[in-house]
C-alpha positions in Angstrom: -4.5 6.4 -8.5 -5.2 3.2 -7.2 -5.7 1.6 -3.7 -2.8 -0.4 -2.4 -1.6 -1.1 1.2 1.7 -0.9 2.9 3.4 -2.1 5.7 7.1 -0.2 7.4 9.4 -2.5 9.7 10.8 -0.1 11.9 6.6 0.9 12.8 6.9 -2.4 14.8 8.6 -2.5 18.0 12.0 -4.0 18.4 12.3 -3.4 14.4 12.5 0.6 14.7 16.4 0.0 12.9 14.7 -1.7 10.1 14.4 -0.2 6.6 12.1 -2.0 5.1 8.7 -1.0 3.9 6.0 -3.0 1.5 3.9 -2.4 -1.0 0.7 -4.7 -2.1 -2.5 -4.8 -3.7 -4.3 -6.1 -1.0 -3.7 -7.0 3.0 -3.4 -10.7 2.1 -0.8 -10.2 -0.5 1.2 -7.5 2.2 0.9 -10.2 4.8 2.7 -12.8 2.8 5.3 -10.5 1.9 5.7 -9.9 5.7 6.1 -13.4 6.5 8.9 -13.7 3.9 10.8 -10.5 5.3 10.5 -11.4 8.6 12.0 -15.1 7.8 14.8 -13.6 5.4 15.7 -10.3 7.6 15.0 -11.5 11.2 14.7 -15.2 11.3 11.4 -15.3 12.7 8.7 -18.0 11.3 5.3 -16.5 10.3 3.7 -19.1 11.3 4.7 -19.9 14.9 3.1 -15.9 15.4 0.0 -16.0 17.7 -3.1 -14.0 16.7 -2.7 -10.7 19.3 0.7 -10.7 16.7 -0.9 -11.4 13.7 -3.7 -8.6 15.1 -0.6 -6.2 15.7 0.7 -6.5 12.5 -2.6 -5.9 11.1 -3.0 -2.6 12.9 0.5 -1.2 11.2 -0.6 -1.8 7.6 -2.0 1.3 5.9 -4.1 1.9 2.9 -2.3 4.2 0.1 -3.1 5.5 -3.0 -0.7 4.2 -5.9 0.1 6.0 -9.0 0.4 2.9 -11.4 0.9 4.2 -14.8 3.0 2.1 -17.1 4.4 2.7 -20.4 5.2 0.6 -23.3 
């Protein structure tokens, strides 16, 4: 297993109709991701968010465990 985080839309208000959820290897990685849905599903622009935003989003991103096996 291995330590990954994740990140669902509809956890954050006014998203709770949302269904999309996000995998990453690490909080920077999620947060980018987050930026890019939130342009491409709700036409918001990451970086006009203020930090109690950026602190919120933070607080809805969990750490899981990953089962990354790949086969060749």
């Amino acid at each position: 297993m291995t330590k990954a985080y994740s990140y669902s839309c509809r956890h954050c208000e006014g998203m709770e109709a949302c269904p999309a959820s996000i995998v990453a290897n690490t909080k920077e990685e999620l947060l980018e991701m987050i930026g890019h849905h939130a342009r491409l599903a709700h036409g918001e622009n990451s970086d006009d968010w203020d930090q109690d935003t950026r602190e919120y989003l933070n607080s809805l991103i969990v750490a899981v465990e990953v089962d990354c096996k790949v086969s060749v």
